[in-house]
C-alpha positions as CSV (number, residue, x, y, z in Angstrom):
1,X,-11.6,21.3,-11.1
2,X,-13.4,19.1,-8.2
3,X,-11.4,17.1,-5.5
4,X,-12.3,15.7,-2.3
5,X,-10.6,18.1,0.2
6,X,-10.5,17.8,4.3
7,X,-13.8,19.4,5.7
8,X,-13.6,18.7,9.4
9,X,-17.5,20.1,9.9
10,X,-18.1,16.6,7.7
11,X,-18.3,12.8,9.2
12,X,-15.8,11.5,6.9
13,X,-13.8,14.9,7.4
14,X,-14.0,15.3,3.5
15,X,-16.0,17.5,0.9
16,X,-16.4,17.5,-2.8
17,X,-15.6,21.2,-3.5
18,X,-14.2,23.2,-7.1
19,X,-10.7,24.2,-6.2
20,X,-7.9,25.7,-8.5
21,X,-6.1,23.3,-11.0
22,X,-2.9,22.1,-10.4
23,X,0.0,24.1,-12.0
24,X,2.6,21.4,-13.3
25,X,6.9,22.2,-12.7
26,X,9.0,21.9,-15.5
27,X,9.6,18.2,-14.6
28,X,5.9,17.5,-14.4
29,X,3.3,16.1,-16.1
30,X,-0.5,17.2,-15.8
31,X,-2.5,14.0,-15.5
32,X,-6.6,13.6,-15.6
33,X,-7.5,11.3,-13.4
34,X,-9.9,8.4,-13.6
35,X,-9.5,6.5,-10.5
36,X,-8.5,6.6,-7.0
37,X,-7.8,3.6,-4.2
38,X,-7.7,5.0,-0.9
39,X,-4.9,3.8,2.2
40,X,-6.0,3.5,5.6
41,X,-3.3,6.3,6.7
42,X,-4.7,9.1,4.5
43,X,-8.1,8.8,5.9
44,X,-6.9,8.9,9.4
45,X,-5.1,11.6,8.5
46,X,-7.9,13.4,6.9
47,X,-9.3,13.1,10.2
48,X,-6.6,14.3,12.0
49,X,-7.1,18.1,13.4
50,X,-3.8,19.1,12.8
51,X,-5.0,18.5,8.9
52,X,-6.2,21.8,8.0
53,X,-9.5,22.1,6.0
54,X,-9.4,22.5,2.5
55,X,-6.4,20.3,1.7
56,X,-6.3,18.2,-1.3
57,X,-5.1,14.6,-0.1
58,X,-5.2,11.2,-1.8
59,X,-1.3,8.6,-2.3
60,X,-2.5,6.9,-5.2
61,X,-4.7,7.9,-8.1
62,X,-4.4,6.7,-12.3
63,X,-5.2,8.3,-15.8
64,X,-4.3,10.3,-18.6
65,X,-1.2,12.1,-19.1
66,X,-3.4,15.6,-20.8
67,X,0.2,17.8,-20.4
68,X,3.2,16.3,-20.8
69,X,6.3,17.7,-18.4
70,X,7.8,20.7,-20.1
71,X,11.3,19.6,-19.8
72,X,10.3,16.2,-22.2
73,X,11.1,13.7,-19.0
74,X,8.2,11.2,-18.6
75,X,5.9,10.4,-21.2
76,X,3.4,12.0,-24.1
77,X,0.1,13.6,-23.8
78,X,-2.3,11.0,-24.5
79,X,-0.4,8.1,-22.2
80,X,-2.3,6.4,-20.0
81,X,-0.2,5.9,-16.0
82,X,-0.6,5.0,-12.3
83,X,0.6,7.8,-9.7
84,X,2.0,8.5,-6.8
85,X,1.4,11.8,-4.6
86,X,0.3,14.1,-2.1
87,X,-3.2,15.4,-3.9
88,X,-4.6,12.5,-6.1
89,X,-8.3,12.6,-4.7
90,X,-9.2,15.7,-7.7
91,X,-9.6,15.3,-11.6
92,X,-6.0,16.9,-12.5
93,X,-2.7,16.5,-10.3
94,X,0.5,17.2,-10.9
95,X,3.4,14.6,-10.9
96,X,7.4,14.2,-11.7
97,X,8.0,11.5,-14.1
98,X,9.6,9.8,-11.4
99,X,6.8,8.7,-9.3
100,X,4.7,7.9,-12.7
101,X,4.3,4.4,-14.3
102,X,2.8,3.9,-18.0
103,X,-0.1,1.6,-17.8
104,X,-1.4,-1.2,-20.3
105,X,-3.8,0.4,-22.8
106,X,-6.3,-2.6,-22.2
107,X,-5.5,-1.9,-18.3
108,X,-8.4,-0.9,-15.5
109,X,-7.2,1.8,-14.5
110,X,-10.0,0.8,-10.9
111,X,-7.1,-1.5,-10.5
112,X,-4.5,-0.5,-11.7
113,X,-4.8,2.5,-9.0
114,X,-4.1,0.1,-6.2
115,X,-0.8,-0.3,-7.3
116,X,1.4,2.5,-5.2
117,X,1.4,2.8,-1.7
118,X,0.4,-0.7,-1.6
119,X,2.1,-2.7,-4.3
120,X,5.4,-0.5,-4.0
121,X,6.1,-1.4,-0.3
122,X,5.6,-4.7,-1.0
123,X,7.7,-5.0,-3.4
124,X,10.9,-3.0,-2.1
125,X,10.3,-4.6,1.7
126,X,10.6,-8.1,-0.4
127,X,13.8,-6.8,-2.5
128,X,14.7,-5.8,0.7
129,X,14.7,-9.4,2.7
130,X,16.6,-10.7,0.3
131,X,16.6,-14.3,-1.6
132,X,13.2,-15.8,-0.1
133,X,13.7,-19.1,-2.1
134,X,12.7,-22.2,0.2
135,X,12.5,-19.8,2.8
136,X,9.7,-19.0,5.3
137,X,8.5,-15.5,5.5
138,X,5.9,-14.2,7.6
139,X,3.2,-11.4,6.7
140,X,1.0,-9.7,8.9
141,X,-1.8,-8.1,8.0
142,X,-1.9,-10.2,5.1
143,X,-5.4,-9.4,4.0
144,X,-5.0,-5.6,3.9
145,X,-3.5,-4.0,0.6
146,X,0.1,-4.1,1.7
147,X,0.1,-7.4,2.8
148,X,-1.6,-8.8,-0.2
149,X,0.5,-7.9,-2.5
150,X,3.1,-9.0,0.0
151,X,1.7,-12.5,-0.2
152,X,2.1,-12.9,-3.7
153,X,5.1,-11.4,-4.3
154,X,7.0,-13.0,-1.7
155,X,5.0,-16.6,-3.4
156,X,6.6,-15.6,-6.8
157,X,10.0,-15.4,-5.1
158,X,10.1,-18.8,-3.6
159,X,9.2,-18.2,-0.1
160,X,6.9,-20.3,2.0
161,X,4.7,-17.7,3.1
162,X,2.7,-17.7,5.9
163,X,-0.2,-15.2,6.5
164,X,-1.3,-13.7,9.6
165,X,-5.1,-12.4,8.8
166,X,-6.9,-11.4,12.7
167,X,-10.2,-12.5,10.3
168,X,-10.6,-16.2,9.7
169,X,-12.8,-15.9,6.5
170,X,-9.7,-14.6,5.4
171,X,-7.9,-18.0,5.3
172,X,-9.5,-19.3,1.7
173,X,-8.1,-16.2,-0.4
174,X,-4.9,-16.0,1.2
175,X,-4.2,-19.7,0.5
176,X,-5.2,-18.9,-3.3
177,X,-3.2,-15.7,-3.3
178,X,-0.2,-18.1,-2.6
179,X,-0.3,-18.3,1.4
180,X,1.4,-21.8,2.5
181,X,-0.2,-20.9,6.1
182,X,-2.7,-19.0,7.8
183,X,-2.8,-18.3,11.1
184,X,-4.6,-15.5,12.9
185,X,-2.1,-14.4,15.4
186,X,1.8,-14.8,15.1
187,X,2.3,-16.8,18.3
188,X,0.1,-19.4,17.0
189,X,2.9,-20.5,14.4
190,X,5.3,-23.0,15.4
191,X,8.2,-23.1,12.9
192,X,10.6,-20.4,13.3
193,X,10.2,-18.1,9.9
194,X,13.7,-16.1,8.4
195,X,11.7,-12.8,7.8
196,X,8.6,-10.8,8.6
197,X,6.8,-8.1,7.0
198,X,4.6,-6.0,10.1
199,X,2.0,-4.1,9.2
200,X,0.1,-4.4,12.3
201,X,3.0,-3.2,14.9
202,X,1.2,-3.9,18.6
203,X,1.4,-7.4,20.1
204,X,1.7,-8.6,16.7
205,X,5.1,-7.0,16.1
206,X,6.4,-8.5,19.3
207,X,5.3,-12.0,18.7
208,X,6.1,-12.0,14.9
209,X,9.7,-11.3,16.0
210,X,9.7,-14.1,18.5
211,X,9.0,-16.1,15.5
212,X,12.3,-15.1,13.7
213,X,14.9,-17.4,13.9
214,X,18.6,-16.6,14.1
215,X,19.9,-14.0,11.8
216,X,16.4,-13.1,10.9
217,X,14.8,-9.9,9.9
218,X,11.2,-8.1,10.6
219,X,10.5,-4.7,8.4
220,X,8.1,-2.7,10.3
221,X,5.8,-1.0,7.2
222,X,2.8,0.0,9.0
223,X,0.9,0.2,12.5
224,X,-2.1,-0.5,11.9
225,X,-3.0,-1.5,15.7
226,X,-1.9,1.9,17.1
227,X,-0.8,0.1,20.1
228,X,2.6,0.1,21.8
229,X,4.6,-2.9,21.0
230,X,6.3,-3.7,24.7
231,X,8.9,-6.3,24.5
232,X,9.3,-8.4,27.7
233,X,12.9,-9.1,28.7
234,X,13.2,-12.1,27.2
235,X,12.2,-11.0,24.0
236,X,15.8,-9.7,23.0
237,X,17.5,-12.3,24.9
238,X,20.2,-13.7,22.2
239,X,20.6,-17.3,22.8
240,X,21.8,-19.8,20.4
241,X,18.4,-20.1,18.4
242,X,17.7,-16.6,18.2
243,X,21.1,-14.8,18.1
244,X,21.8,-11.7,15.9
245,X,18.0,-10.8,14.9
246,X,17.3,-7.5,14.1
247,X,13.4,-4.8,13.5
248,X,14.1,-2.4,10.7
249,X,11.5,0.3,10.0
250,X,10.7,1.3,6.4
251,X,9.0,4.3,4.8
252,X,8.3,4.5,0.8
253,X,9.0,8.0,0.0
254,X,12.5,7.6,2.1
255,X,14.6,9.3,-0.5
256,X,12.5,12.0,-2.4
257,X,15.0,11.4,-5.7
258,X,14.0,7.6,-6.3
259,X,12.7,6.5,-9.6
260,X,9.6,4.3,-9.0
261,X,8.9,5.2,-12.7
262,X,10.1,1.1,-13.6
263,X,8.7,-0.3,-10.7
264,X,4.9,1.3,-11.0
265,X,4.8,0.0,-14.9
266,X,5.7,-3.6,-13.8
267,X,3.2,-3.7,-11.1
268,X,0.7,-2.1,-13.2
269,X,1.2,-4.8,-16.3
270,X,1.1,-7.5,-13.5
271,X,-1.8,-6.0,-12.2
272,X,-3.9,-5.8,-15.7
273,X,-2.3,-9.4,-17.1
274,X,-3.7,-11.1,-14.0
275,X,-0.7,-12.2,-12.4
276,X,-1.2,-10.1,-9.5
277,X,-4.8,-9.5,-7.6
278,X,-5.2,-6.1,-6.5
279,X,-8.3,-7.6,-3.8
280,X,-10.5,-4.8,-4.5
281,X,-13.5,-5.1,-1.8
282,X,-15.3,-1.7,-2.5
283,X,-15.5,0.2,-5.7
284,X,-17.9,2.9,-6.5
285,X,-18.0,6.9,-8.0
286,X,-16.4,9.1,-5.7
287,X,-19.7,11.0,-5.3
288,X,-19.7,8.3,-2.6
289,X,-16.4,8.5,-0.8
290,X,-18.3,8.3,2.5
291,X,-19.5,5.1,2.5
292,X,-15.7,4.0,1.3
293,X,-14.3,5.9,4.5
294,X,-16.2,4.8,6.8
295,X,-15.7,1.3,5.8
296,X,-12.1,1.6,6.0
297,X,-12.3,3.4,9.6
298,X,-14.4,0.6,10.6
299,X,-12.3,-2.1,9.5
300,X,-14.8,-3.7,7.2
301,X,-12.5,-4.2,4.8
302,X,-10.2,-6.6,3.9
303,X,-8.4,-5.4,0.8
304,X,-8.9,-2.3,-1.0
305,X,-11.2,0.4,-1.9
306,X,-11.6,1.8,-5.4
307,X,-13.3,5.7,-6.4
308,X,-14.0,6.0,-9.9
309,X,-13.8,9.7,-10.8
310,X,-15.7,11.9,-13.4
């Protein structure tokens, strides 16, 4: 089979090569895929030296299930799903029924591909603040894939949301996405807010928790800055108005054994239904993964990119 594999010799420190095929576990299923979305993370990571060449990398990829697992867990040959991995960026992978969703038949699968890294830490940082009902809940970010998704799920659940985006031609979408406010830096917003969702980290982090008011939370889901966040004394001070406030980190893949099985279908259906916009800004054949890398490392995008395989 082809995948995209790390080729440091390359600019985007990736090659389209013929590698072996995937051989599925007992509690796999063999799946042809038809689309990948790519994460800021993995490519850095691809470009990370400690990356050796010829790995197979890629979170989030969708298509048809062409083997189902041999021990009958997930579903049939013929099914179409959205994926989570470690090797998605090739036309077969290998996945557990646990970190595979079944998809719409009418879905795009383009879209519908988004849906993992991105639409699954959304959705369990939300779970995880909480009721958001008539509360205020900061996202930073907001106009990456995480924080998208973030926007209109915490919107669904009552929150009044307000979007941090450092782009102000940002500020249009996010309001139609369910954004109450848009600012582009947290210390431009004046009401205290009960909860944050960081995926900046930086300066950002430290003034988005200053925004917290007493009892709040901020869940640290990406760094996307790659700065330190340096907290002047002050910062932790707990006074009336800001007493018992607390920074929690969060990872997806936290405990190998969960079951995003439920959670990946719902998102997908929401996805291909409309309900949710995936904010796809590039989308081609991965014969041109380049030009999608480099547009990601250059932070010319503001949502997410989609590789149509095959």
């Amino acid at each position: 089979m082809r995948a995209l594999v790390v080729d440091h010799s390359a600019a985007a420190h990736l090659s389209l090569v013929e590698v072996a095929d995937p051989k599925p576990a007992p509690g796999e299923a063999l799946v042809r895929v038809e689309a990948v979305s790519l994460n800021y993370g993995e490519v850095k990571g691809a470009a990370d030296p400690k990356t050796p060449d010829g790995t197979v990398i890629g979170w989030d990829a969708a298509g048809v299930v062409v083997n189902a697992a041999a021990d009958g867990s997930g579903p049939a040959e013929g099914v179409r799903v959205v994926t989570l991995g470690g090797a998605g960026w090739a036309e077969l992978r290998a996945v557990p029924a646990t970190l595979l969703g079944v998809v719409p038949d009418d879905a795009d699968l383009g879209a519908v591909s988004t849906v993992p890294v991105a639409g699954l830490s959304a959705l369990h940082v939300v779970r995880r603040l909480g009721p958001l009902l008539g509360r205020r809940m900061m996202v930073t970010g907001a106009s990456g894939g995480v924080g998208r998704y973030a926007v209109q799920l915490a919107a669904r659940a009552g929150a009044e949301v307000v979007a941090i985006s450092r782009n102000p031609d940002q500020a249009d979408g996010l309001r139609a996405l369910g954004a109450h406010e848009v600012h582009t830096d947290p210390a431009a917003v004046d009401r205290p807010v009960h909860a944050v969702l960081d995926n900046v980290g930086g300066r950002q982090l430290v003034d988005a928790f200053a925004a917290l008011q007493a009892h709040g939370v901020l869940v640290s889901v990406g760094r996307s800055s790659e700065s330190n966040a340096v907290f002047p004394p002050e910062a932790l001070q707990g006074d009336e108005g800001r007493h018992d406030r607390s920074i929690r980190t969060f990872f997806l893949l936290r405990n190998p054994a969960t079951d995003f099985s439920a959670d990946l279908a719902w998102l997908a259906a929401e996805v291909a239904t409309g309900r949710l916009d995936p904010g796809i800004r590039w989308r081609g054949p991965w014969t041109r993964y380049d030009e999608a890398v480099q547009a990601l490392i250059g932070r010319r995008l503001h949502g997410k990119a989609v590789l149509d395989v095959g």
